[in-house]
C-alpha positions in Angstrom: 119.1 110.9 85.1 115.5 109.3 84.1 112.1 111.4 84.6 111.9 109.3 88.1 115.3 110.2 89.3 114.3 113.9 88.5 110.9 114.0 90.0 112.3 112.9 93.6 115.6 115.8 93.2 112.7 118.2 92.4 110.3 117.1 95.4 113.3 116.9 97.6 114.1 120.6 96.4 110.1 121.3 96.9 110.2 119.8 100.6 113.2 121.3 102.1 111.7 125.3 100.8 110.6 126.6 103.7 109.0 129.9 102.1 105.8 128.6 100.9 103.7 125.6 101.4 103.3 123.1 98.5 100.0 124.0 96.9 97.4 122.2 95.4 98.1 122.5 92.2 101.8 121.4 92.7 100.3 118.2 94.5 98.7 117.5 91.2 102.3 118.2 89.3 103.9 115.2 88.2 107.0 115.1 85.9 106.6 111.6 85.1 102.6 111.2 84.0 99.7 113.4 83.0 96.9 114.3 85.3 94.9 111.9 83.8 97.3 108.9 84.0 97.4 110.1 87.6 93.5 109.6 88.1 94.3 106.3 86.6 96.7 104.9 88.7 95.2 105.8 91.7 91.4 104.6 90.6 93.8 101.3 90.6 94.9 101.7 93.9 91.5 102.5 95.5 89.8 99.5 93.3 92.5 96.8 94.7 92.7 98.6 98.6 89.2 99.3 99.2 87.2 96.3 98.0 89.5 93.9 100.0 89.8 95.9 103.0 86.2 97.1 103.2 85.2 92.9 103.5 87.5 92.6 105.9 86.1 95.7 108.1 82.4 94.4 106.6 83.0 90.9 107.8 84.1 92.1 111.5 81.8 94.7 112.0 79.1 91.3 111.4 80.9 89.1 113.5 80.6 90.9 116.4 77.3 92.5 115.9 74.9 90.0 114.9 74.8 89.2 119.3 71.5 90.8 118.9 70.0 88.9 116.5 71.0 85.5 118.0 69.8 86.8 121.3 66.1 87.0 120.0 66.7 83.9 118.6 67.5 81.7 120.8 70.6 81.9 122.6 69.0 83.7 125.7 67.1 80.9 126.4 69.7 78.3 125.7 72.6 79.9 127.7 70.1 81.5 130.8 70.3 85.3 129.8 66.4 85.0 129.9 63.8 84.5 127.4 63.8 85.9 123.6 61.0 88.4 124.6 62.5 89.3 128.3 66.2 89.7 127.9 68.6 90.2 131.1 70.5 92.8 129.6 73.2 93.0 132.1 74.1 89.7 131.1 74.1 90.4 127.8 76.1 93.6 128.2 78.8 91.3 130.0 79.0 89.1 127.1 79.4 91.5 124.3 82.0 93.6 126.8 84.7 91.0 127.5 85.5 91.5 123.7 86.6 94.3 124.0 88.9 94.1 126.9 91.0 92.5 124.2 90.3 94.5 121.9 91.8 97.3 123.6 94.7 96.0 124.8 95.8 94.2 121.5 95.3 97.9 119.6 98.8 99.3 120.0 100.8 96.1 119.4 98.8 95.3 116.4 99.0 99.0 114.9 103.2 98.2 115.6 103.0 94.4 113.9 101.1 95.6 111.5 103.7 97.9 110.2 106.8 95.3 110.5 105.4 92.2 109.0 103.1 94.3 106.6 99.1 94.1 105.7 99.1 91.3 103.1 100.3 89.1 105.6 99.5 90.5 109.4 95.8 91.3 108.4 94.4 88.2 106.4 96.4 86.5 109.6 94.2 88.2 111.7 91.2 87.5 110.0 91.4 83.8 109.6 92.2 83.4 113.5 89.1 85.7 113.9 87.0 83.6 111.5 88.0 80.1 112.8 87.1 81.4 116.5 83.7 82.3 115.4 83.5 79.3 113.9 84.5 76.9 117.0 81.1 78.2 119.0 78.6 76.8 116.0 76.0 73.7 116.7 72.9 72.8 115.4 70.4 75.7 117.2 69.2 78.1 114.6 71.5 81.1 116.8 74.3 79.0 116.3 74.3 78.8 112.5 74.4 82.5 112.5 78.2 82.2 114.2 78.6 79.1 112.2 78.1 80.6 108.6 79.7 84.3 109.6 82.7 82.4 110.6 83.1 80.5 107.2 82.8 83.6 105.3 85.2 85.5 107.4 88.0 82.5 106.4 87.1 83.0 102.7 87.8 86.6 103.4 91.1 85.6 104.9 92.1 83.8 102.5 91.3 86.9 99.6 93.0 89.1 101.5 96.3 87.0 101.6 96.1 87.3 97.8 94.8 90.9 97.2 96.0 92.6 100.3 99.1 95.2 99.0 102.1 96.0 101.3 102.8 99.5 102.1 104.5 101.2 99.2 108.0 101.6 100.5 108.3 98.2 101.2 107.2 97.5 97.5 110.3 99.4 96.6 112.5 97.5 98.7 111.4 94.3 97.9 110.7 94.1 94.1 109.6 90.2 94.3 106.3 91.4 96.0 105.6 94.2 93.6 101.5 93.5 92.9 100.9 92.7 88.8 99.0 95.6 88.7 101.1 98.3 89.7 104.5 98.9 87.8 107.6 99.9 89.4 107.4 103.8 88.0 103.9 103.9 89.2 104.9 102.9 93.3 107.5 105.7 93.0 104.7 107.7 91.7 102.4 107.1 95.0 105.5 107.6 97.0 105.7 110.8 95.8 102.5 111.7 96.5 102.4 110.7 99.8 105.8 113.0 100.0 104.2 115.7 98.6 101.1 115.8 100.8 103.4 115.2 104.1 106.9 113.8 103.5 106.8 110.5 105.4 106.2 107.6 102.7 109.2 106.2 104.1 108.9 104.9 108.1 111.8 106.5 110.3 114.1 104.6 112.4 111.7 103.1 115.8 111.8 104.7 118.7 109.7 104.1 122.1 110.3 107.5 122.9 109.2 109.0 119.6 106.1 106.9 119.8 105.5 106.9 123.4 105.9 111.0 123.0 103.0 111.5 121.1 100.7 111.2 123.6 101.3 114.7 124.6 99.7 116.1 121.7 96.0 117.1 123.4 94.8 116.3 118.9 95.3 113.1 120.1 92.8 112.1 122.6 90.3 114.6 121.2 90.1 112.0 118.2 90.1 109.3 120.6 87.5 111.0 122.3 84.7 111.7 119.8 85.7 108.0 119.0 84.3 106.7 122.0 81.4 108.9 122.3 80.4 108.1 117.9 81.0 104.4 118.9 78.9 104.6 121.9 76.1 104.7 119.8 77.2 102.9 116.9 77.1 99.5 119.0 74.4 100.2 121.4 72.5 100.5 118.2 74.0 97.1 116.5 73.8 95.2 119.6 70.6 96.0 120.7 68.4 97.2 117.9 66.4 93.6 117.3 66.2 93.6 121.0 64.4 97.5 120.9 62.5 96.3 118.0 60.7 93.1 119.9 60.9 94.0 123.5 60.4 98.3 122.7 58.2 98.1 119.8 56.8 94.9 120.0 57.5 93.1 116.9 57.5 89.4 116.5 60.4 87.4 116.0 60.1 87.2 112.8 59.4 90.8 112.1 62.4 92.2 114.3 65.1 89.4 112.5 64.0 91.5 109.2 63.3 94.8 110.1 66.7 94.9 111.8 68.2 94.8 108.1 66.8 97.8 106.5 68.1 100.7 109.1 71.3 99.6 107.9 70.8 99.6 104.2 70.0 103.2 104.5 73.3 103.6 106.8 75.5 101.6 103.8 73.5 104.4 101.4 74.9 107.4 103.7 78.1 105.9 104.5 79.0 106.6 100.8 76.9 110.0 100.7 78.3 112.0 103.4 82.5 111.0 103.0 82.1 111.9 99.4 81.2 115.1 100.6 83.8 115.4 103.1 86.5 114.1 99.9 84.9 116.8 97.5 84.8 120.1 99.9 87.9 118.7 102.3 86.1 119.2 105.5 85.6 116.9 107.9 84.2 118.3 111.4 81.2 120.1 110.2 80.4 116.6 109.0 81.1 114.8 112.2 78.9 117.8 114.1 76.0 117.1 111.5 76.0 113.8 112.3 75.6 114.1 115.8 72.8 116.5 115.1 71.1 114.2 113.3 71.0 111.6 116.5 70.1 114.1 118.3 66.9 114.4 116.1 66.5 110.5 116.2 66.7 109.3 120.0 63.9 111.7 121.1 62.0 109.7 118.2 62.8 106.4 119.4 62.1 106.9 122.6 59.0 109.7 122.8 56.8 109.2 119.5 53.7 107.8 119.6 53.2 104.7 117.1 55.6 102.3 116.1 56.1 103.2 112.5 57.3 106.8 113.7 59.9 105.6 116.0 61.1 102.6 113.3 62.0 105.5 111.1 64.0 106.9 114.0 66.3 103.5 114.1 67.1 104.4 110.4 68.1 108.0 111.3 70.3 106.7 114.8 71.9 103.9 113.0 73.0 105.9 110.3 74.2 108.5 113.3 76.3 106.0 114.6 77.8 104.4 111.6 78.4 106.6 109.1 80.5 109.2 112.0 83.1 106.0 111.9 84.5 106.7 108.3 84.4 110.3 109.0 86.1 110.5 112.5 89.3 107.8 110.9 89.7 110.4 108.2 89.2 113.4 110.4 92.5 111.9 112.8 94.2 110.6 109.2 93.9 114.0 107.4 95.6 116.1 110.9 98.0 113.6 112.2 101.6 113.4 110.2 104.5 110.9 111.3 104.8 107.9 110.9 105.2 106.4 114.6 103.0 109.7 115.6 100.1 108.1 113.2 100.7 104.6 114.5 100.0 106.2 118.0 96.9 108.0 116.8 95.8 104.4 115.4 96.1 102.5 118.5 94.0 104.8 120.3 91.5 106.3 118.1 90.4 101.9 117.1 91.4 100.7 120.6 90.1 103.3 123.7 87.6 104.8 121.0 85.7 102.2 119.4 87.3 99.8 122.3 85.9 102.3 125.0 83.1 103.2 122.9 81.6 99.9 122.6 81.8 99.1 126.1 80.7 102.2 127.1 77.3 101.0 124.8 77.0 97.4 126.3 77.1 98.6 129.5 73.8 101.5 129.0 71.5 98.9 128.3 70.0 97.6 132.2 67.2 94.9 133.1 65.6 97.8 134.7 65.3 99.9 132.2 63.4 97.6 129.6 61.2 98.0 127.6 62.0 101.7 127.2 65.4 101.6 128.1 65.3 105.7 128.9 68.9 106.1 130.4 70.3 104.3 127.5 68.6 107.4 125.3 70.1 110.2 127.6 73.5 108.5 127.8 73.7 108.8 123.7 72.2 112.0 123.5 74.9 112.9 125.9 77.6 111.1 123.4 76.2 113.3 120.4 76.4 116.4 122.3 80.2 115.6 123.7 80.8 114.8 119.5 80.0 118.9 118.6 81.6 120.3 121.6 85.0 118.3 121.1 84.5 118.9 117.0 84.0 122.9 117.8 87.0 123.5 120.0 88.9 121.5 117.2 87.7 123.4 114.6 88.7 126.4 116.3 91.9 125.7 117.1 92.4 124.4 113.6 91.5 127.7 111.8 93.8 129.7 114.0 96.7 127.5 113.6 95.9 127.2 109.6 96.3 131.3 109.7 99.4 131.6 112.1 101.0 129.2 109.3 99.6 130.8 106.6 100.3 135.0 107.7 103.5 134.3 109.8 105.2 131.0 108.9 104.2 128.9 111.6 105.6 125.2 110.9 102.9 122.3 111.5 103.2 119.1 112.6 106.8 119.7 111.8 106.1 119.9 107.9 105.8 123.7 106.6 103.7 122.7 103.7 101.2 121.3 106.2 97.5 122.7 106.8 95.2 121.3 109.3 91.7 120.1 107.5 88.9 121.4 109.6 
């Protein structure tokens, strides 16, 4: 028996103990390679996942958001929504919401596909259908390029992450001809293990509707889908809309609003690495998410009360960052509590289709004709969203700690997985 075959009879052994959860230490136990070999192999991982996927998520987050910019610049006038400087914003609100009809509908099935054809192929798929749509609207009007150009790139990306993209790592194991060159056989059963060590389900069990269809009764959930839609509220009324605020509220020129759109979101990229790190290093995730709404409640009273345009700019850096950053933060707060595979798939489906599905209609739809230039309701309906984030993220956190202590003082199994703790 070879140091692999007795890694996985000693896990199984760990797994099936029922007397104590697996601690942390014991995650960090590998018969096979040193902690440091570990940190090595999983540096790998993270270098070849993230910087693939992260264009991917970079390059659609742009080519649905940059509506605002090509609104100011020309595309009002050219298909009637009004004039760059007086915008219908009903109409534009229709537009930017019959996205996400789609978008919400296609959710489930995708989070399913995605799983049975796997992401090197389903997701640069995707992504080149995405790009080449984007790219069928372009002409010769300065808006236009902005589609035209957004759509090459995101084909480019396609085409990366047919090559780069890596399956899941049970189906590496099945199907040795895909194995990546930079991973090695001993170091997938590795990450198998660890994913069976943290909560037993590297490999998918047999489909089931009812299984699927079942976890929908868990309230944990919709509470994730939930402060979902209420972060992503925010999050795209503030991308759809902030050169809009910043030459019809604040009254910058065209010029001026096309660039200082840019900078509110170089402070968001900053934080978006900041605050997660945090959440990785002391394993909490709430308390962030609750910050974070605290902090746009500090910001929309700025935008929308302060006296001098320089004061409420700074607020668009504070409320962008609000919105954004609570997007990595609420995926790993439903990641980190959810375990099963099909249970996980369900989570998916709603937390990316009704959340940020939901939550981005729910922020076309604030902005009204009406309203301009202030656009006050659209302010109260967000402040709303943030306050809705901390009461949802409280009774969470609550329930969280007193499930963590039944399981830790009496035994109670979680999530069906005794070594399981919730992550506040």
């Amino acid at each position: 028996m070879d140091k692999s075959e007795q890694a996985e009879v000693a896990l199984s052994n760990k797994v099936e103990d029922p007397v104590k959860p697996i601690t942390t230490e014991e995650l960090d136990d590998d018969p096979v390679f040193s902690k440091n070999e570990q940190s090595d192999i999983k540096r790998l991982i993270d270098r070849s996942l993230i910087v693939i996927t992260g264009l991917m998520y970079m390059i659609a987050i742009l080519d649905r958001a940059n509506l605002g910019n090509a609104a100011i610049a020309g595309m009002s006038e050219d298909l009637g929504l009004g004039s760059a400087i007086v915008i219908d914003a009903i109409k534009q609100s229709l537009i930017a919401l019959v996205l996400f009809i789609t978008y919400v509908l296609f959710q489930p099935p995708a989070t399913l596909l995605v799983r049975k054809f796997g992401p090197r192929f389903f997701l640069p798929t995707i992504c080149l259908c995405w790009g080449i749509v984007t790219d069928g609207v372009g002409g010769y009007a300065g808006w236009r390029w902005i589609f035209i150009i957004e759509g090459l790139c995101t084909c480019v990306v396609s085409a990366l992450g047919a090559v780069f993209m890596v399956p899941f790592p049970d189906q590496l194991l099945e199907k040795e001809k895909f194995w990546p060159t930079f991973l090695k056989k001993e170091e997938i059963e590795f990450v198998v293990r660890c994913i069976n060590k943290d909560r037993n389900d590297a490999f998918a069990d047999v489909w089931s509707w009812k299984k699927w269809a079942s976890s929908g009764l868990d309230p944990k959930v919709w509470s994730f889908a939930l402060i979902f839609i209420f972060t992503n509220s925010q999050g795209y009324a503030v991308a759809y809309f902030l050169p809009i605020i910043l030459r019809q509220t604040l009254g910058f020129s065209l010029l001026k609003a096309q660039c200082l759109s840019a900078p509110p979101y170089v402070f968001t990229a900053v934080m978006t690495l900041i605050v997660p790190w945090i959440g990785d290093h002391y394993h909490i995730r709430g308390p962030l998410l609750a910050a974070n709404a605290v902090m746009g409640l500090i910001a929309l009273p700025i935008i929308g009360w302060a006296k001098g345009p320089a004061v409420r700019y700074f607020g668009t850096f504070l409320v962008a960052a609000s919105g954004n950053v609570a997007t990595p933060l609420g995926m790993a707060y439903q990641a980190n509590n959810i375990r099963g595979h099909w249970k996980r798939k369900f989570c998916s489906a709603t937390l990316v289709g009704s959340g940020a599905g939901i939550g981005a209609i729910t922020g076309t739809l604030i902005f009204r004709s009406q309203d301009a230039p202030e656009y006050r309701p659209r302010l109260y309906g967000c402040i709303t969203c943030n306050l809705l984030v901390i009461l949802f993220v409280s009774i969470n956190t609550m329930y969280f700690r007193h499930q963590n202590r039944l399981a830790d003082k009496h035994g109670e199994v979680l999530e069906g997985e005794t070594s399981f703790r919730y992550t506040i």
